[in-house]
DONU-432628 format. One line per 3 residues: their letters; for each residue x, y, z of C-alpha. Coordinates in steps of 0.1 Angstrom, whole numbers, always signed. Last residue first. Example, Ala and Ser with C-alpha at 12.3 -4.5 7.8 and 13.67 -1.06 7.14 Angstrom:
sa	+137/-11/+71 | +123/-45/+78
***
This chain:
xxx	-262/-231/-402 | -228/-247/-392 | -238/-273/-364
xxx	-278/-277/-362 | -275/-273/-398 | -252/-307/-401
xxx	-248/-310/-441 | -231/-341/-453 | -205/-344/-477
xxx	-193/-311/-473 | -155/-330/-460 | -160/-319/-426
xxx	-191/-330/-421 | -184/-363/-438 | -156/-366/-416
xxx	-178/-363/-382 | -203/-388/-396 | -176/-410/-396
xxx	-164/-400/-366 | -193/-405/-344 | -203/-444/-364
xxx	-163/-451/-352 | -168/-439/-315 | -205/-456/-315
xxx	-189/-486/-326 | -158/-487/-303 | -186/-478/-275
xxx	-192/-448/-257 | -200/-453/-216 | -223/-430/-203
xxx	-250/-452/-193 | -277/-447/-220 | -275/-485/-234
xxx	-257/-465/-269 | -267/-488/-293 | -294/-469/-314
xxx	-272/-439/-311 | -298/-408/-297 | -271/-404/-266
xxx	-240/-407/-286 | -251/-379/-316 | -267/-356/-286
xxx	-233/-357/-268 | -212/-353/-301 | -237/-322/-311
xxx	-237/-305/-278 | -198/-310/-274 | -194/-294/-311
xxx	-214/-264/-301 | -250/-253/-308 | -259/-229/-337
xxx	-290/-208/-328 | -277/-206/-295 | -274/-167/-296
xxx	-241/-175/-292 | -237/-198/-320 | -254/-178/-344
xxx	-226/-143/-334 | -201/-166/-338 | -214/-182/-371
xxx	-223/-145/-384 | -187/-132/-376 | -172/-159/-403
xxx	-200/-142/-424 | -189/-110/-419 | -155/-114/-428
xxx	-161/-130/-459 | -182/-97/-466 | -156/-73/-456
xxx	-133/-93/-481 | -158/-88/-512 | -162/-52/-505
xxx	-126/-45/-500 | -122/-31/-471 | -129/+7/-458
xxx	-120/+0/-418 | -148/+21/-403 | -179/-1/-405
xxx	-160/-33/-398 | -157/-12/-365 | -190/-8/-359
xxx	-194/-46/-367 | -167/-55/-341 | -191/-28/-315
xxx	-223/-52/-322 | -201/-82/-314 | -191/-73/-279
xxx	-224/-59/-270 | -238/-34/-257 | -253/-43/-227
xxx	-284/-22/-209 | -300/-50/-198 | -333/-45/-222
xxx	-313/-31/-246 | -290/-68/-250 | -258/-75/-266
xxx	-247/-99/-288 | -213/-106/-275 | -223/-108/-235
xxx	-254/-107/-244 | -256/-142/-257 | -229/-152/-241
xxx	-252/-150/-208 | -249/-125/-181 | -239/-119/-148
xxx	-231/-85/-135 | -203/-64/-130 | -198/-23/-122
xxx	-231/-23/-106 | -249/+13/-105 | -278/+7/-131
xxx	-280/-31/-116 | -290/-20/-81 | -316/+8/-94
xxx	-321/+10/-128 | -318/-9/-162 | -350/-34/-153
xxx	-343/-69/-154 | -345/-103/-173 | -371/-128/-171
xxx	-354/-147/-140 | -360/-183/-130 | -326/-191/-133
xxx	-333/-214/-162 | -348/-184/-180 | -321/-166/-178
xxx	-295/-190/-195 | -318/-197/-215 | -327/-161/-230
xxx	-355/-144/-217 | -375/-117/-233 | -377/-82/-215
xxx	-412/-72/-214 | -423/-82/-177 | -389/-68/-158
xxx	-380/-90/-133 | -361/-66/-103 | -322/-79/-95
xxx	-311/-102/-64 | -320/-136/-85 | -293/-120/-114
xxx	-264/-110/-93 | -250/-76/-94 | -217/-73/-79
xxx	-209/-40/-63 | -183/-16/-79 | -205/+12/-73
xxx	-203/+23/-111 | -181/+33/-136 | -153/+37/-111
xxx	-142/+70/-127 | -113/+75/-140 | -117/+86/-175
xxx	-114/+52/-190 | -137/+36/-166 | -161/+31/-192
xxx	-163/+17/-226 | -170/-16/-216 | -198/-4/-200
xxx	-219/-41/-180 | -180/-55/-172 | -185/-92/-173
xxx	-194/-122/-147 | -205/-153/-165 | -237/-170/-165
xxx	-245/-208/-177 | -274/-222/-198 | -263/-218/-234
xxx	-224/-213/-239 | -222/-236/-207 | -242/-266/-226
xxx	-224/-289/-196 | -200/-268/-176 | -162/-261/-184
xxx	-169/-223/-188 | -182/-219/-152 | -147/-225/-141
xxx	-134/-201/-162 | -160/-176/-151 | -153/-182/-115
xxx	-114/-177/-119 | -127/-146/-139 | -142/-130/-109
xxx	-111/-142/-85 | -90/-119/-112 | -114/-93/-109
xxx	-128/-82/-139 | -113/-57/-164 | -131/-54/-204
xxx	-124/-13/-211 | -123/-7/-244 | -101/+14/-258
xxx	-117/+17/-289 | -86/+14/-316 | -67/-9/-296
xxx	-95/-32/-276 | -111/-31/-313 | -81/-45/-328
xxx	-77/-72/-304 | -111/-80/-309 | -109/-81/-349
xxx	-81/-108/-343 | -98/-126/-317 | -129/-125/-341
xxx	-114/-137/-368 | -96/-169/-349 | -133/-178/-339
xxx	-143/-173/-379 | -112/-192/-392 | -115/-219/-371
xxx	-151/-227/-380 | -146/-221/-411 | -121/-249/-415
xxx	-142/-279/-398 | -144/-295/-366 | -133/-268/-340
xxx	-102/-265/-320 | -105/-257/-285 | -102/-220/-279
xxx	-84/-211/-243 | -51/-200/-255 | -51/-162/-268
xxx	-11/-155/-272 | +5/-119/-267 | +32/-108/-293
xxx	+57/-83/-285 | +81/-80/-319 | +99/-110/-341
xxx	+130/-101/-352 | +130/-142/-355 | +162/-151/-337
xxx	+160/-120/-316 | +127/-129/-301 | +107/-100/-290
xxx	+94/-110/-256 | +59/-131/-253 | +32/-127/-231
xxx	+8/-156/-229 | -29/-155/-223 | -50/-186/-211
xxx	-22/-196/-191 | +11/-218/-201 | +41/-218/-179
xxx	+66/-246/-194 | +70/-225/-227 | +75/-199/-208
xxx	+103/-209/-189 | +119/-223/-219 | +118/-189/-236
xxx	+136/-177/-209 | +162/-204/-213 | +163/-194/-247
xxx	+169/-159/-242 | +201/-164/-223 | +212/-188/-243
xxx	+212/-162/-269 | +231/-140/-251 | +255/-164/-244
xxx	+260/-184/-273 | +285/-167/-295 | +311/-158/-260
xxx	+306/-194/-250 | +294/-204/-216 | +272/-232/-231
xxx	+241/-246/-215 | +222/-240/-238 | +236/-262/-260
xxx	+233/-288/-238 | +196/-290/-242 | +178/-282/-207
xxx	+145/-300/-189 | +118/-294/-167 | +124/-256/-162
xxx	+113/-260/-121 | +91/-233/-105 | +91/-200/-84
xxx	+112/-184/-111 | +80/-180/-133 | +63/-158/-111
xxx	+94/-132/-114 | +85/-124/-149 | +43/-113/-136
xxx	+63/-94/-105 | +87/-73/-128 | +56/-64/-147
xxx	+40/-51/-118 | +64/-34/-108 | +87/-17/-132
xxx	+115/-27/-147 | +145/-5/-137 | +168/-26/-143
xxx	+191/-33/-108 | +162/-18/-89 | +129/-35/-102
xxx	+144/-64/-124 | +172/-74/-91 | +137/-69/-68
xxx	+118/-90/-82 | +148/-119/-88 | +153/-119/-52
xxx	+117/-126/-41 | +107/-149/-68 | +68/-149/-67
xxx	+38/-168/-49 | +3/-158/-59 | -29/-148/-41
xxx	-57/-138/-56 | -73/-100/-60 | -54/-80/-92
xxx	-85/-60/-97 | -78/-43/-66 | -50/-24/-83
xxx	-71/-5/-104 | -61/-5/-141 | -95/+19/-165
xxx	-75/+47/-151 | -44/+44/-173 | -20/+64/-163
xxx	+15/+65/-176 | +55/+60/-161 | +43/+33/-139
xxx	+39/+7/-167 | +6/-2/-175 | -17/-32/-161
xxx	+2/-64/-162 | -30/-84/-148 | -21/-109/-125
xxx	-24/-152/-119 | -35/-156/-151 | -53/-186/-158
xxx	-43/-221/-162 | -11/-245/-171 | +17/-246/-145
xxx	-8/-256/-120 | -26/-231/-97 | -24/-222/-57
xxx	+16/-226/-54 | +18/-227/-14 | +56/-221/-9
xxx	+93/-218/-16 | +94/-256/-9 | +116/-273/+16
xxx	+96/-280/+47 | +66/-265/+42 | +36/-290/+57
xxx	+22/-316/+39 | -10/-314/+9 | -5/-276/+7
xxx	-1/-284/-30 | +33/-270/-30 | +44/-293/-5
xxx	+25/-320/-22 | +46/-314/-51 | +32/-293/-80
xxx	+40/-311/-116 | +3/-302/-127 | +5/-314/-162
xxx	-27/-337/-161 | -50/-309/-138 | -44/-282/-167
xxx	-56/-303/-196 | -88/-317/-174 | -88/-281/-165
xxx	-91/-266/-206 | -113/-300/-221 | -145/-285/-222
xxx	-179/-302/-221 | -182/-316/-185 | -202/-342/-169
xxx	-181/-366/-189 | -195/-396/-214 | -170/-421/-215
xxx	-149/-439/-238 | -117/-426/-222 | -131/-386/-221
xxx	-159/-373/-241 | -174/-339/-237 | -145/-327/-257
xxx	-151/-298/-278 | -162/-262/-262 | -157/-235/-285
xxx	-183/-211/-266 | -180/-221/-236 | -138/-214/-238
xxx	-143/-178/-259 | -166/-172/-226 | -138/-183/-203
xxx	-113/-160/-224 | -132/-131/-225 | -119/-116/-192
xxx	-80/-123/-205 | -85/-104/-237 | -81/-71/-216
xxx	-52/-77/-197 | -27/-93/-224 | -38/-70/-250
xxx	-33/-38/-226 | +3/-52/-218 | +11/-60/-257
xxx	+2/-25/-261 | +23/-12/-238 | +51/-36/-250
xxx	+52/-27/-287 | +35/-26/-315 | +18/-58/-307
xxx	+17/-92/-325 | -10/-114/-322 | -13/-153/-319
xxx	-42/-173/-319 | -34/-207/-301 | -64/-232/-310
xxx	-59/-263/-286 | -63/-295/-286 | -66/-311/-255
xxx	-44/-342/-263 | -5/-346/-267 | +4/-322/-235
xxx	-27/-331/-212 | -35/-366/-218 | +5/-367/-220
xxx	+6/-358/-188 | -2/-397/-175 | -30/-410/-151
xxx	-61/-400/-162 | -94/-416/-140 | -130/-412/-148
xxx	-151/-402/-121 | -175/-408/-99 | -162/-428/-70
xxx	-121/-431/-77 | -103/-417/-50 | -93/-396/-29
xxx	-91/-373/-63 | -62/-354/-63 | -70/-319/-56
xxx	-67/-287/-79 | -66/-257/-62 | -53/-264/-31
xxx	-72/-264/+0 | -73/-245/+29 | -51/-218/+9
xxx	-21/-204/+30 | -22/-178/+55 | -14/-142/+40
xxx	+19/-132/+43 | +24/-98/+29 | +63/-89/+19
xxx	+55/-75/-16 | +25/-48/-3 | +50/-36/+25
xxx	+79/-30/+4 | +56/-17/-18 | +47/+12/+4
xxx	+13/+18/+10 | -11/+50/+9 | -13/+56/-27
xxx	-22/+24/-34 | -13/+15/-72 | -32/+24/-104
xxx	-10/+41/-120 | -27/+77/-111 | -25/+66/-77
xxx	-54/+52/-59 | -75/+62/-25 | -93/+84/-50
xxx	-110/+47/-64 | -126/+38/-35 | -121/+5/-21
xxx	-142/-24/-23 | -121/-47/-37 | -98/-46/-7
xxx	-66/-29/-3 | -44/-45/-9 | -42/-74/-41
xxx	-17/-103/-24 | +17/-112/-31 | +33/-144/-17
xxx	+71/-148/-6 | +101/-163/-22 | +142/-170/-18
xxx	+159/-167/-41 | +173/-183/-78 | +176/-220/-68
xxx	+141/-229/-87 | +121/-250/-66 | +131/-265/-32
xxx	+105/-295/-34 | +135/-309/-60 | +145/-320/-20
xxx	+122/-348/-18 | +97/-348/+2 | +71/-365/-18
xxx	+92/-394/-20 | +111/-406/-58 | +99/-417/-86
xxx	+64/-441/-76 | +52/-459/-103 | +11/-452/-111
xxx	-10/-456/-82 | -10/-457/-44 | -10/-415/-39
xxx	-39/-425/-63 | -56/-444/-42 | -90/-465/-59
xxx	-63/-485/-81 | -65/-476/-121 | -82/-496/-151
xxx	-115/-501/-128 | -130/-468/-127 | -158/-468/-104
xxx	-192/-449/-105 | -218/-448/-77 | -240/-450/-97
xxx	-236/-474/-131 | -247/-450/-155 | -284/-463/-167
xxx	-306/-428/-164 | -272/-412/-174 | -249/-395/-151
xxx	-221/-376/-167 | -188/-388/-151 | -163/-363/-132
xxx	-129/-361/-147 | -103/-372/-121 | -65/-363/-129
xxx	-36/-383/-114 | +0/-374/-118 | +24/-398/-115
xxx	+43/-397/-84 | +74/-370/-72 | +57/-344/-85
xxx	+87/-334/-93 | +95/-364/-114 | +61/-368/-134
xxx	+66/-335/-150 | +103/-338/-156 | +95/-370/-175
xxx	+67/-356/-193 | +90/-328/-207 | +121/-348/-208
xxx	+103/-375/-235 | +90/-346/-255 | +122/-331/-256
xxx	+143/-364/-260 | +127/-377/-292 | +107/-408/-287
xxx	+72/-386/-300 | +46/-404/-273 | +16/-429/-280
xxx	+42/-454/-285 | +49/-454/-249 | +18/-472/-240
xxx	-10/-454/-225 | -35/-471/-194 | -11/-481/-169
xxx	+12/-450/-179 | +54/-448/-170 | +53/-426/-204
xxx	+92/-438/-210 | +91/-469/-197 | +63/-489/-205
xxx	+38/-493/-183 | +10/-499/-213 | +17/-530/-239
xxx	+13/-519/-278 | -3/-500/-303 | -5/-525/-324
xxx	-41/-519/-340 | -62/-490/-322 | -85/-491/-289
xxx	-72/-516/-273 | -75/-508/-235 | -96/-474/-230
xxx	-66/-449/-227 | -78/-427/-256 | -112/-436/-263
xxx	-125/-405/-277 | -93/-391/-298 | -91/-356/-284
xxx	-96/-320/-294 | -109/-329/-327 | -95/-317/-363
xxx	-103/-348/-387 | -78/-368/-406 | -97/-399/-419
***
């Protein structure tokens, strides 16, 4: 069998395929993997090496456990010692000096001024204050987080243990959608206004509510992925005091964006307010200011390159490290290209690449891959048609970045494409003319009037709500909460168009082919049936498949047999041998 999952179910659960050898071994330095899970060639090797090393202990991730009427409660994982700090094989002490970070300058922390409340006349036509200098702006300390972002487990109670990057790196599997831009503005708009549909792109896809033979009380694999290849040091963390590190780093090396781009200070674009950019992020100091003044690179993008300088490059080949007159420029880009490559967030920028001639693209990371074909090609047609819709209609998609923090987290949820809300712009066509489109307050559904003839979706109705009247409170708010449902199929009775509903529209205006234009519809009707919850995801279907197996003993834990009875009726989906209704209409 050869089937497109996310993850192989009972990775790291003892023997779980023939010879694949003794775990601790040295390369992967995992108690529940053994070495020949990894590719022995050096980059692969460097990569989870460098990981583990600057953590300075392997990495722990804890995935909470689904309860199940029979789920052992309180839960324990037995294949790895309650302490973490304790587990795995200690590389060197926390404080050791690779706490310093890159050697390129010293760093500070930028935070979003004024608040998110502020008017929008006390802006610049760039979106920048007006009334502060950015001197100012870059050298703001605020305090540092009271927690980090992503916390070691204290221990095991509850939840299934990971112990090695490679459940991150080798597993997860991600669908990467990659567009090319004319040139950077447009690669900057791309970047900012794909980034707020990402979480509902992530409920929507969501793949892997199985993790190390177990049942997880999650269905999407995208912070599991992100905890496992956090190399942060516990200085970083905010674990231990500062001693040596540049500073508090709030998110791993893989997760959401820390900034919007916005556009370059030379034009306006009303729909950017500063405020949008809202969370705290640590930068490189030195190398800010040489893009700024040395290059004339303008702020906001100087600070989104200047991010990367605040962490490690894991590893090097020796060729680029060559002072030769033939490889210096190209090294040049490549060690770039390394930095991005170990900084990956739900949308990548990407410089031209001289190699290739290769143009501004912009990368769309947070679809899992899907089961069969079609359903690849209809979420990767929709990006594409979204991206050209953003272009063409200027639409208008911003969130706070602490909004969409919220969202993403929301995304991981059980059934989130059905039964969760997510924060979203209610006019995605305004703002564009400078206006704040609203009060800028956030509407929340259990704050908002019940309307009597507006039907309820799930999401709604497990809220209690039946929907709301388009006046008052939500009439003015700039976001609400809503469902994916009306988030891409719109809704009247809330006053949403609908993402979906303005694709069409466009399908309307391109002139194709009819035959083409039809295929393209169709791949847009599974998108459109799964939001609506017509179509349920593949997490809802490999959940419902292990909990309505005649063996399963309904306490989370999937069996060899179960795993093997799952992806045999898996292939035969895949193949057209059987039909799954419930899955692809």
């Amino acid at each position: 069998m050869l089937l497109s999952i996310s993850q192989f179910p009972l990775l790291g659960t003892g023997t779980y395929i023939d010879h694949q050898g003794a775990p601790n071994g040295p390369l992967l330095r995992s108690q529940l993997l053994p070495d020949i899970c990894l590719n022995s060639q050096p980059p692969f090797t460097l990569e989870i090496g460098g990981i583990v090393d600057r953590r300075g202990v392997v990495p722990y991730t804890g995935v909470p456990v689904f309860r199940d009427t029979n789920t052992v409660w309180p839960f324990v994982d037995e294949d790895l010692p309650a302490d973490p700090y304790k587990g795995g094989i200690l590389t060197q002490s926390c404080e050791s000096n690779r706490d310093s970070a890159c050697v390129m300058g010293s760093s500070t922390v930028a935070t979003a001024t004024p608040s998110a409340a502020a008017a929008p006349a006390d802006l610049s036509a760039n979106g920048l204050p007006s009334n502060a200098p950015w001197d100012a702006l870059l050298n703001s300390q605020p305090p540092p987080p009271s927690r980090p972002l992503l916390l070691e487990p204290p221990s095991n109670k509850n939840c299934v243990l990971l112990d090695s990057p490679l459940f991150g790196i080798g597993s997860g599997g991600v669908l990467r959608v990659t567009l090319c831009a004319a040139d950077l503005d447009e690669a900057r708009s791309l970047h900012d206004q794909l980034a707020p549909i990402s979480a509902i792109m992530a409920a929507l896809t969501a793949a892997t509510p199985i993790v190390k033979g177990h049942l997880v009380n999650r269905d999407c694999y995208w912070d599991v992925q992100c905890s496992t290849v956090d190399d942060r040091s516990a200085q970083e963390r905010g674990i231990v005091p500062l001693t040596t590190a540049k500073g508090t780093l709030l998110k791993s090396r893989y997760g959401s964006i820390d900034m919007y781009l916005g556009p370059d200070e030379t034009r306006a674009d009303p729909a950017f307010r500063r405020v949008y950019n809202d969370c705290h992020f640590t930068y490189d100091k030195q190398s800010f200011w040489k893009m700024k003044e040395d290059h004339g690179i303008d702020s906001l993008l100087a600070l989104h390159v200047s991010r990367l300088f605040v962490r490690d490059i894991h590893y090097a080949s020796e060729n680029m490290l060559s002072t030769g007159e033939t490889s210096s420029a190209m090294s040049g880009q490549e060690h770039f290209k390394r930095f991005l490559g170990c900084s990956r967030q739900n949308i990548c920028l990407y410089p031209p690449n001289k190699c290739t001639s290769s143009g501004w693209e912009v990368e769309f990371m947070s679809l899992e891959a899907q089961l069969t074909d079609a359903e690849n090609a209809a979420f990767i047609t929709f990006i594409v048609l979204l991206s050209r819709v953003i272009i063409s209609y200027r639409l208008n998609l911003y969130l706070p970045i602490s909004l969409m923090d919220q969202n993403m987290a929301r995304s991981q949820k059980v059934n989130a494409a059905g039964e969760q809300l997510f924060f979203f712009r209610r006019d995605v066509f305004g703002g564009r003319d400078g206006k704040s489109n609203g009060s800028g307050r956030i509407s929340k559904r259990a704050n908002l009037t019940p309307s009597r003839n507006t039907r309820p979706t799930s999401a709604s109705a497990e809220r209690g709500t039946r929907g709301m009247n388009c006046s008052g409170v939500y009439a003015k708010a700039e976001y609400v909460e809503l469902s994916v449902d009306e988030i891409l199929n719109g809704s009247e009775a809330f006053g949403v168009t609908g993402i979906l509903n303005i694709i069409f529209t466009y399908l309307n205006t391109m002139r194709l082919e009819y035959d083409v234009e039809q295929a393209l519809r169709r791949q847009l009707l599974l998108v459109k049936r799964r939001a609506s919850g017509k179509l349920c995801t593949l997490a809802t279907w490999m959940r419902n498949f292990v909990r309505t197996h005649p063996e399963y003993q309904n306490d989370s834990v999937v069996s060899q047999s179960i795993n093997y009875d799952m992806l045999r009726a898996m292939n035969d989906i895949e193949e057209g041998r059987v039909a799954a209704p419930e899955l692809l209409g």
